[in-house]
Structures are given as C-alpha cells and as structure tokens.
N, C-alpha and C positions, 0 to 999 in steps of 0.2 A: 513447385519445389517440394519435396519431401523435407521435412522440419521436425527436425529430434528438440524439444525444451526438456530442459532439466531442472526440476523443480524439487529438490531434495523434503521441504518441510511444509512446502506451502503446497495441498493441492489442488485444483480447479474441481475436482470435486466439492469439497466446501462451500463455495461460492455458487451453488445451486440453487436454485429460490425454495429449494424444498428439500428436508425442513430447515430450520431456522438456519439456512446458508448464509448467512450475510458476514462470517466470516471473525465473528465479532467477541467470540466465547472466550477463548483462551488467551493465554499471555504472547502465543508464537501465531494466534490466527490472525489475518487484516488485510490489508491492502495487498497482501502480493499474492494472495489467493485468487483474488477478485482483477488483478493486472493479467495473470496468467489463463485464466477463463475466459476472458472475452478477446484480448490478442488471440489466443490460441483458437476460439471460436470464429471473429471474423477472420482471420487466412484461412482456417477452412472456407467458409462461405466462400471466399475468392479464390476458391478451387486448391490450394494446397494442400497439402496432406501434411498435417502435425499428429506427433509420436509426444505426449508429455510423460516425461520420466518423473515420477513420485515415489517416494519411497514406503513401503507397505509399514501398514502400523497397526493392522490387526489381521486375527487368524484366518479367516474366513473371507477378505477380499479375494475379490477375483484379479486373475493375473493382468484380465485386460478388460478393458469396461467404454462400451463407445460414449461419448461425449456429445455432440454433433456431428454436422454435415464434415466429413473430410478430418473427425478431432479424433482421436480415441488417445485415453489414459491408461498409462502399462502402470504397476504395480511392482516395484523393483524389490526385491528380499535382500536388505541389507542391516544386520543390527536385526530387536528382536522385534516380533510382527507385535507392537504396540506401542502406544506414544512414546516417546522421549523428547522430552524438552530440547528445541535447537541446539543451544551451546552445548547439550550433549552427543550430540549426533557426530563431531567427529571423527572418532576411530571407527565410524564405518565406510567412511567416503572412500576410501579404496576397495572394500568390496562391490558397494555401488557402481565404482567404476568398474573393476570388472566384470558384474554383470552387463555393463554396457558395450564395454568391448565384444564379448560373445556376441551378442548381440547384434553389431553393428560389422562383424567380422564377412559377417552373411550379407547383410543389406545393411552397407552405410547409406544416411541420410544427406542430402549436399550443404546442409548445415546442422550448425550444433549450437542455442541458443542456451546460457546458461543464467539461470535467476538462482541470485544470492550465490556468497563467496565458495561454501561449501559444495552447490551446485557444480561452480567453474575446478573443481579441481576433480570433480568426478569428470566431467564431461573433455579437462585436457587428456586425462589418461586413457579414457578411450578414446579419442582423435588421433590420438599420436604415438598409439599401439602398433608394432611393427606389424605389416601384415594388412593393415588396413587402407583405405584407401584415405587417402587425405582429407579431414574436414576440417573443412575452417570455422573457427568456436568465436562467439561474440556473445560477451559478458556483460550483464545488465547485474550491480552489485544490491541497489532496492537498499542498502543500507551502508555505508563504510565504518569498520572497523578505527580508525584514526579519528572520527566525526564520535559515535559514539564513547570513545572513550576521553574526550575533550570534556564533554559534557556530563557523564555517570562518574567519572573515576575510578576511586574502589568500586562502585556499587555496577560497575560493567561487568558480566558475566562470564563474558565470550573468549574462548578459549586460550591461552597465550599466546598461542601461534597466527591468529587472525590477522593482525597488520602485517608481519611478513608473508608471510602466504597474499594476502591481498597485492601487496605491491608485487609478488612472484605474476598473480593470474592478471594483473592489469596490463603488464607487460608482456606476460607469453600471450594472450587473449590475440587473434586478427584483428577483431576492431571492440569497442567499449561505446555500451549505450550509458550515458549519460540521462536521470530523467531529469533534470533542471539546470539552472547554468552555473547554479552555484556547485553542485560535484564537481562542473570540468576544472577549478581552479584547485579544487580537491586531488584531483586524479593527477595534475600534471604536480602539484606538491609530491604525488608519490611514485614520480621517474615516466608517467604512462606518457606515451610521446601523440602529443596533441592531434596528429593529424589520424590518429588511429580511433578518437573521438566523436562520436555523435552524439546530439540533441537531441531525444524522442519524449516526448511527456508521456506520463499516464492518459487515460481516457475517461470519458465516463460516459454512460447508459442513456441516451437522450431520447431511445421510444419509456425507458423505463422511469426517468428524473424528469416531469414535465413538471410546469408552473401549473397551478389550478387552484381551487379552494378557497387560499389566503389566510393569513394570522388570524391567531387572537381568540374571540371569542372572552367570556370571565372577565372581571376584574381586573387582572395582573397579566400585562406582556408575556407571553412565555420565548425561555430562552432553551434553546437546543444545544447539549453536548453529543455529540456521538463518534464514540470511542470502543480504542481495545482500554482497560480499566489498569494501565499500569502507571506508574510516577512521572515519567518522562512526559508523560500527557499533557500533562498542566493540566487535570479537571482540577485538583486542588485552587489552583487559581481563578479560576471561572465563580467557585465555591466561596472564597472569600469574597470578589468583585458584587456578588450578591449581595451583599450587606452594604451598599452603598445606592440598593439600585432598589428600595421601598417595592417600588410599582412592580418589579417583576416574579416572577416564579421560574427554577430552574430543572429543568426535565434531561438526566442524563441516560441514555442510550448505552449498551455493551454491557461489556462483563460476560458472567454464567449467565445460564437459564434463571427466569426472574425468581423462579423456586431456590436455586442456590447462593444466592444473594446474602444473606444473614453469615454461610460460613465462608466469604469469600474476605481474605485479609486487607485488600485493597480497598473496597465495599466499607468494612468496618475504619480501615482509615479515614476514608473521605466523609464516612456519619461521624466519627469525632470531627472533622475540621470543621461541619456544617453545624455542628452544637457549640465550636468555640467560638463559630464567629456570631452565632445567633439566627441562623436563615434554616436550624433542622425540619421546620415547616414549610419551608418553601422548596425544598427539595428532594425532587422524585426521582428515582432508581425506575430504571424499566428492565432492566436487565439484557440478554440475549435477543434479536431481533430478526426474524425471517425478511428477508431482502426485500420481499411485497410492502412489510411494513415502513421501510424506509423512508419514500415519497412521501406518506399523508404527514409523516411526522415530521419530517424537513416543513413540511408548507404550512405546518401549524404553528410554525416560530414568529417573532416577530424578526428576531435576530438569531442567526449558528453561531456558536462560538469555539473556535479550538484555540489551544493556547498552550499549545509543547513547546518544550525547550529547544526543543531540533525535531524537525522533521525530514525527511531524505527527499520526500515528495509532498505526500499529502491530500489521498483523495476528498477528505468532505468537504473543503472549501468548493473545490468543482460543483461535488453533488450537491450541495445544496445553490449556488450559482443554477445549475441547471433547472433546479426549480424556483429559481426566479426569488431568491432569500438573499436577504443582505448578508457579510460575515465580519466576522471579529478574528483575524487570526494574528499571530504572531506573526512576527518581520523574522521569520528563518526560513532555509533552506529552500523548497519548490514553492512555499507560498511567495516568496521573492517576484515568481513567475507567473502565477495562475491567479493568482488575487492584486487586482490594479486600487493601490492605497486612493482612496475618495471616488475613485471612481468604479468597482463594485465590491467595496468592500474597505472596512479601514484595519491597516496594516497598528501593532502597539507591540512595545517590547514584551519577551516575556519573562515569566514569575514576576508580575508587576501588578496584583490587582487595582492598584489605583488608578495605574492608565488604560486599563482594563474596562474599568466599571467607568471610566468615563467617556471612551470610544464609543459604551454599548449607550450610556444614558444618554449620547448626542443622536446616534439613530433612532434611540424610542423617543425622543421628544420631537423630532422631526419627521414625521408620516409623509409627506411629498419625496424628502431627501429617500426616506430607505426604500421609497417603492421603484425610484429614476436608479436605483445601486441595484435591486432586483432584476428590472429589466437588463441594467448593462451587463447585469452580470451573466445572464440564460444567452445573451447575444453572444458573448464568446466565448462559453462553452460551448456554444453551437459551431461556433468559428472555428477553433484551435484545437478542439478537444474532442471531438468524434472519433472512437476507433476506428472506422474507414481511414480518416487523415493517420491516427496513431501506426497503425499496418503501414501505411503506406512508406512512414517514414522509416518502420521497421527491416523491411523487404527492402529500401536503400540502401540500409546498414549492413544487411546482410551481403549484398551485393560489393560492397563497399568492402569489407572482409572476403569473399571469395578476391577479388581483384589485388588487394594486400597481401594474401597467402598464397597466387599464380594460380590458383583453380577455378577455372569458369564457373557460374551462378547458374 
C-alpha cells in the first residue's frame, strides 16, 4: 500500500536515537513521535511505502528526508519554518492541507492515516478535494480534546474549537483508531458510530527494551520517573510519595537538555515541592535523554513510576514492562489496558501520594513479588505489544476504512 501519515507536530524524526531523540525535551515532544517512527518504520519493512507529512519548523530542512526501508519524511511549509507550540499551530491546517492536496492531486496515496486532531482536518481536506481520487482517512486522535479539558480546566490550552472539530473529524474520519478501550467509550460519547472503531495499542521496541542488568546497587531503592516534565504528569506526586518511602531515592528522566534544567519553570516547581516535602536530597533531575539511554536506566530501578492525571495511552509502563521492571501507574486511561493491577504492576489512584508511596513501599519490601511482576510484565509486552502485532492491527484498520468508504485496499 502506499501510506500518506500526517503528523502535523509530532515528527519521527525526533524519535531518532541520535541525538537525544528520545522525544522527551519539550512540552509538545513524547509519545506520539516515537508511535509515528516506528508504525511508520515497521510498514516499510513489510514493504509498504509510507509518505509522513510533518510540518517544517525550520529554515534549512530539507523538503524530503528518507527515513528507512520504504519510509521517507516530507517536510510540509505551513506557518512559519520554526517551532510553534501545538495549540498554536491551528490557523495553519489549511495551508497544510493544501499543500497536501497539490500534492496528492498527482499521486494520491490509497490511504490517509491521520495522528492528532489537527493532523485529521489537514488530511480531510485533502482527501476530499474535488479532483482527487478518493482516499479513505483513518484518524488515530493520541489525545482528545473532551478528556483533556475534564481534567486541566482553565489551565487546557487548546484552541476553542478543538471539541467541535474533534466530534466533526470522528465522524467524517472512514474509520477511528482507538489506542485503549477506554477512548472507545469516549468517542461514541462524541456521536463517532461504533462500528467505525478500532482497537490498536501503542507498541514498543523489544530488540531495543530488553530485561538485563537488574536494580539497585547503593543504599537506597531507586525509583524511575520518565517523563515529558509537564503538570498533568503527576511527577509532583511521585515527589511527595517520597517522603514516606525513607529507603528510596527518586531519579526523574525528561525535560530540557540537563544543561537547561535550572531555567526550566516546571524543573523549578517540582525542586520546590521536593524541598516542601523534605526529599530535595533524594531527588535527581537527569534532564533530556538519548533513546540509547533509556534501557540501562529503566533496569536500574527497582520500581517505574508514572502517576498522570489522564493519560490517552501511555508508553513507559510498556517500556519499562519490556525490560522486565515492576510499575506503579495510575488507574487511567491505556494504563487501564497494558498494566495488569498485581499482576505486572499495581494500578493506585491518582494525585494521591499516600496510595502512591504505599503501592511502591509493598513492591520494595517484597523482592520475590517485584521480580514475578517483572517477568510477567516483559511476557506481555512480548505478547501484545510488538509493532509487528501493532501494524498488523493497523493495516486491518486501514482495510476496514477503505471497505467503509467503497474503495478497495
């Protein structure tokens, strides 16, 4: 299949092991860099030809840049060629779109795979361009507009128009990848007709997340955060749970580069919560992380902990599962799905450090228990979550959408 993604903010460049691709730096970098890199990566490998639409954000990129086997990333001129914070990028999605129409006027692709809300309203208007050949658009949201603003309130960014337009693209969309089960109750909240729905999870890297090494080492348990460094994270809560938890020491991952660390606002909040609660000693900032580094530092935990208020999916419960670490997340969203409560991994509400620090303090005082949660945990990531399976389930969806929209796959 020829495979147009459109990936307006997030690009698979990013997600490079070089340099500090790991996706992890800024407030709009994370998980959907690193979804879009390797989906996009394995269909190449299994021979299809993926086109990732990005949008250029400085002078000097090149228009097209290969990727891998069968991947290459175009470079779209929309807005000006330098960053802009997502919630700003709006009023360019119609130019984006029609460079995509041009584009596709000559050689449309037999799908049109759209990540993130703003993505889907570039990639309807070029599908459904008079003149065009027909493509059928299948919308993967990686966030929703209605979830987020349940949770931030005032303090949600995102454009006014984001919940209408979302409920516009869920319904014009051919078909809607869903990545956990708790969206699909989401989506049909917002009119998207069920049967237009799929289940596809994230994946994760299982030559690159292996078990090996093992905790510990020192004194003090170490506990792993690895994050983008914004509120909604819940590292603040991991930060407090500290101080209930003597034995341990807390190591958090993301942000800037670890040079920019001091003028980062977020960085400076979370060193006061750690000086209110008493633990500013036991807690380390590593800052920005090259993707290499990921692995040794997963398996140097004794326990991962994430603890957001909402998460849409949630990759590091996976990756640190894949390397065989017990986790501590929150009972939201895709953790609902990828993390089995006692069995790898215990589920605790969140902004609750109390049940927090006592989740983590039952795995550190139990050595047998957190090593049987390790293993079960690397078994089904193995299982469920290999991009081979994640593609596989992609390429039905897609299939699934041409069949929905009358145009053969």
């Amino acid at each position: 299949m020829r495979i147009a993604m459109i990936s307006e903010h997030a690009s698979p460049l990013a997600a490079r092991p070089e340099p500090a691709a790991r996706g992890l730096g800024g407030a709009d970098g994370g998980g959907q860099n690193v979804f879009v890199a390797e989906l996009a990566g394995e269909l190449g490998r299994q021979g299809h030809q993926v086109t990732v639409y990005t949008r250029r954000d400085a002078p000097d990129q090149p228009r097209r840049v290969p990727f891998g086997p069968g991947v290459t990333v175009e470079h779209v001129p929309a807005g000006p060629a330098e960053p802009v914070p997502k919630d700003g990028l709006l009023p360019w999605m119609h130019d984006f779109g029609t460079c995509l129409e041009r584009r596709w006027a000559a050689d449309p692709p037999d799908i049109a795979h759209a990540h993130f809300w703003m993505s889907g309203l570039a990639a309807l208007q070029a599908a459904r361009a008079s003149g065009a050949r027909r493509v059928p658009v299948v919308q993967t949201f990686h966030a929703l507009g209605t979830v987020k603003r349940r949770h931030q309130g005032g303090a949600d960014s995102s454009p006014a128009a984001r919940l209408r337009l979302e409920r516009m693209l869920g319904r014009a969309a051919d078909a809607v990848i869903a990545t956990c089960s708790d969206e699909v109750a989401e989506l049909a909240a917002m009119g998207v007709p069920r049967e237009h729905v799929r289940v596809v999870p994230c994946g994760v890297d299982l030559d690159l997340l292996t078990p090996g090494g093992g905790s510990g080492g020192g004194d003090r348990h170490r506990l792993v955060v690895l994050s983008r460094l914004v509120e909604r994270k819940g590292v603040d809560t991991a930060i407090r749970a500290l101080a209930s938890l003597p034995g341990a020491a807390l190591t958090v991952a993301g942000g800037p580069p670890r040079g920019g660390l001091d003028a980062d606002p977020e960085v400076a909040r979370l060193r006061g919560v750690a000086r209110e609660a008493g633990v500013a000693d036991r807690v380390e900032f590593l800052g920005r992380l090259g993707r290499a580094e990921v692995p040794p530092l997963l398996r140097s935990a004794s326990v991962v902990v994430t603890l957001p208020w909402y998460e849409p999916f949630g990759m590091v419960p996976l990756e640190a599962m894949a390397c065989g670490v017990p986790v501590v997340a929150t009972a939201v969203g895709g953790h609902l799905d990828t993390v089995v409560d006692g069995g790898t991994g215990l589920l605790v509400r969140p902004r609750d450090p109390a049940e927090a620090a006592g989740a983590i303090r039952t795995l550190l005082d139990e050595p047998v228990r957190r090593a049987a949660l390790g293993f079960a945990g690397r078994d089904r990531a193995r299982e469920r979550y290999s991009w081979t399976r994640v593609a596989a389930g992609t390429l039905a969806a897609y299939e699934h959408a041409a069949a929905l929209s009358g145009v053969a796959a």
